[in-house]
C-alpha positions as CSV (number, residue, x, y, z in Angstrom):
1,X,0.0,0.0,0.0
2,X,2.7,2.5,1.1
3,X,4.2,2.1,-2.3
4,X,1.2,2.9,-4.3
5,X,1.1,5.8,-2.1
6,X,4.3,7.0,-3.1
7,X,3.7,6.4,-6.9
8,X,0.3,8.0,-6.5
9,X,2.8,11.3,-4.9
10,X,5.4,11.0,-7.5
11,X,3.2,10.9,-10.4
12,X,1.0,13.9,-8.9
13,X,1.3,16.8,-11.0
14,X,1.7,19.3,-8.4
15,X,4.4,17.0,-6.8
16,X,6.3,17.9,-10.1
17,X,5.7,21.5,-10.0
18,X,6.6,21.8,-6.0
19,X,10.2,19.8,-7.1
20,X,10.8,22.2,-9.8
21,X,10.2,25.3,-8.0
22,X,12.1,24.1,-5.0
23,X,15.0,22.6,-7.4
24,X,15.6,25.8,-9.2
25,X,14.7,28.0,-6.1
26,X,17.4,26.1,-4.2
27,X,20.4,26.5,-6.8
28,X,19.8,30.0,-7.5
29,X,20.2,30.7,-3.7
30,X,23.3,28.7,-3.5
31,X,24.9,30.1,-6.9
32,X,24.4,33.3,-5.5
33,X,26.0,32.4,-1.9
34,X,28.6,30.6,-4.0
35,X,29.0,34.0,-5.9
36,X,29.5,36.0,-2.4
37,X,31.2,33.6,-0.4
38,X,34.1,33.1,-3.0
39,X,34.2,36.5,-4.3
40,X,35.5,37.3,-0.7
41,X,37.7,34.6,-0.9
42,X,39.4,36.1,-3.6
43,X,39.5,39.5,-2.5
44,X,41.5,37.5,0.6
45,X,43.8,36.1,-1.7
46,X,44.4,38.3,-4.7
47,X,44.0,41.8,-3.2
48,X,44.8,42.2,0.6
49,X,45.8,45.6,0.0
50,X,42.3,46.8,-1.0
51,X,41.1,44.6,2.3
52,X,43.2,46.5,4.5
53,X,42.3,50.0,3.2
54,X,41.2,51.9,6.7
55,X,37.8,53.4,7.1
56,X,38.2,56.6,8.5
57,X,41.1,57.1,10.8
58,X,40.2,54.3,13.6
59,X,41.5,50.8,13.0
60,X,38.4,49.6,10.9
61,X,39.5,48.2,7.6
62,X,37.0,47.7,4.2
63,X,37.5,43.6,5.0
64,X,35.8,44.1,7.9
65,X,32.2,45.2,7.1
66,X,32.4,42.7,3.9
67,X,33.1,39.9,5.9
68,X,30.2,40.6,8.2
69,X,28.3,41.2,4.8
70,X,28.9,37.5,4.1
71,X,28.0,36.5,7.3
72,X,24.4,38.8,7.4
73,X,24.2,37.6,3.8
74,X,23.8,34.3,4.4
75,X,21.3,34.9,7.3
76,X,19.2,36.8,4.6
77,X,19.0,34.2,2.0
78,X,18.2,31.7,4.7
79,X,15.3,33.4,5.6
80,X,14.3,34.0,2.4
81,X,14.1,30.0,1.4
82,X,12.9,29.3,4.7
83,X,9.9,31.9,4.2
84,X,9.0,30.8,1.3
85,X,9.6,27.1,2.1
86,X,7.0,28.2,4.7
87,X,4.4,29.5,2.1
88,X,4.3,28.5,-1.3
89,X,6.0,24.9,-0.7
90,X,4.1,23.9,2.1
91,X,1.1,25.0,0.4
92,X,2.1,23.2,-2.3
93,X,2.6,20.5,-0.2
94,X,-0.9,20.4,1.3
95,X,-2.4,20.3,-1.9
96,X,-0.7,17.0,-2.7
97,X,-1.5,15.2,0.9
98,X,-5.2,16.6,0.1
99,X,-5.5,15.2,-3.8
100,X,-3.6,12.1,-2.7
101,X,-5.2,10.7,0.5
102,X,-8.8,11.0,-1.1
């Protein structure tokens, strides 16, 4: 039973759709952390001067506030997936359980 179940999900339409959205949806966030994240990296290793250019005449340097953009970046685009993991996917979700378990 449990496996006509899972046939009956996999061959559901909107259990298609909801993998495609969420496929796509997922590697677009992580090309774009993979776009941040190693842009940094290479800023770290091809151009420390530019890194250690002070702000102002404290000891703040521009690495500084784009290393903490990584780090609030990341927080961002979590909460952007998990937001709309939270809405549209679940959603999506529901629809299946309901047209399925009839």
């Amino acid at each position: 039973m449990e496996m006509d179940l899972a046939q009956r999900i996999a061959g559901h339409p909107k259990y298609q759709e909801l993998k495609a959205k969420r496929t796509s949806f997922g590697w677009l966030l992580t090309i774009m952390m993979m776009v941040v994240y190693y842009g940094f990296i290479v800023l770290v290793a091809f151009n420390k001067s530019f890194l250690a250019t002070k702000l102002g005449s404290g000891v703040t340097t521009i690495g500084m506030p784009l290393g903490l953009g990584v780090i609030v970046f990341t927080i961002v685009i979590t909460g952007i997936y998990v937001r709309r993991a939270n809405s549209e996917f679940d959603d999506l979700t529901e629809e299946i359980k309901k047209a399925v378990l009839k």
